[in-house]
C-alpha positions as CSV (number, residue, x, y, z in Angstrom):
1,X,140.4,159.5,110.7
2,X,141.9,156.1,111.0
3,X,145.1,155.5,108.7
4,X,143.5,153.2,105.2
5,X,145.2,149.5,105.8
6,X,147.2,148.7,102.5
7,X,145.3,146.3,100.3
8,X,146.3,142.7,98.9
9,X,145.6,141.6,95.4
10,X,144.3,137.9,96.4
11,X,143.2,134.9,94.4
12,X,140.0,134.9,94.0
13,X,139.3,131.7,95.0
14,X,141.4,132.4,98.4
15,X,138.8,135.2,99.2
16,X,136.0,132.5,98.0
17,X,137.7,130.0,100.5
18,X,138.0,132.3,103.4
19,X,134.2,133.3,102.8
20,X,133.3,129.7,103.0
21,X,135.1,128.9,105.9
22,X,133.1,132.4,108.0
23,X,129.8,130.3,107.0
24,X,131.0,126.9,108.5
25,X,132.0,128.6,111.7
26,X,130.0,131.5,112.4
27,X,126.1,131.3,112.7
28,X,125.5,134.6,111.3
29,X,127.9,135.1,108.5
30,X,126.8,138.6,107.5
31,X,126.3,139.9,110.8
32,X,129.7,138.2,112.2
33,X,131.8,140.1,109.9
34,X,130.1,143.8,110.4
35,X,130.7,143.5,113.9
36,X,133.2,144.5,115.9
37,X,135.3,141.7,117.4
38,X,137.4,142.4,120.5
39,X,139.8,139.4,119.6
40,X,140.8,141.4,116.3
41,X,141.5,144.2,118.6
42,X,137.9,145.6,118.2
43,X,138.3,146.3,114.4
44,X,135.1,144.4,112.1
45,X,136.3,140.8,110.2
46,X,135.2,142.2,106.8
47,X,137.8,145.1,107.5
48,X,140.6,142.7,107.8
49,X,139.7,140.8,104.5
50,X,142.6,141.6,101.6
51,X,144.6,143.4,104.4
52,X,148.1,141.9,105.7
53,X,145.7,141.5,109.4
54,X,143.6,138.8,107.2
55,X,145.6,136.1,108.3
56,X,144.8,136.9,112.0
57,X,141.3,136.4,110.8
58,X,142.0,133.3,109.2
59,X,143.7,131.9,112.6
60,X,140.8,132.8,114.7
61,X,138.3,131.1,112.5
62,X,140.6,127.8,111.9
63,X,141.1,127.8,116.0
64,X,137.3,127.8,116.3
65,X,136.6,125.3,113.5
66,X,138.5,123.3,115.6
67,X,137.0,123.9,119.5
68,X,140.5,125.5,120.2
69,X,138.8,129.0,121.3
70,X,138.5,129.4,125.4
């Protein structure tokens, strides 16, 4: 069994912001963050969400937002 990731206590209205920002960018919001992504080192997005890894996330959605993926 996989060591648990410590949790963050984060403003709501970060969590609210990061979940709006997965719906501008990805097509399929829900589907998106159950899968796992081989640019977060094959973990799931939703597992990285109020984990110190979150920002990662937050990168790697910004950098597509912005066509800066290859």
């Amino acid at each position: 069994m996989a060591p648990q990731m410590p949790q963050l206590t984060r403003d709501p209205d970060e969590t609210a912001d990061l979940n709006q920002l997965i719906d501008e960018v990805v097509p399929d919001p829900d589907t998106w963050k159950q899968t796992p992504n081989p640019v977060l080192g094959g973990k799931r997005p939703i597992d990285l969400l109020n984990t110190p890894q979150e920002q990662v996330l937050r990168d790697l959605l910004r950098a597509a937002k912005h066509g800066m993926m290859s």
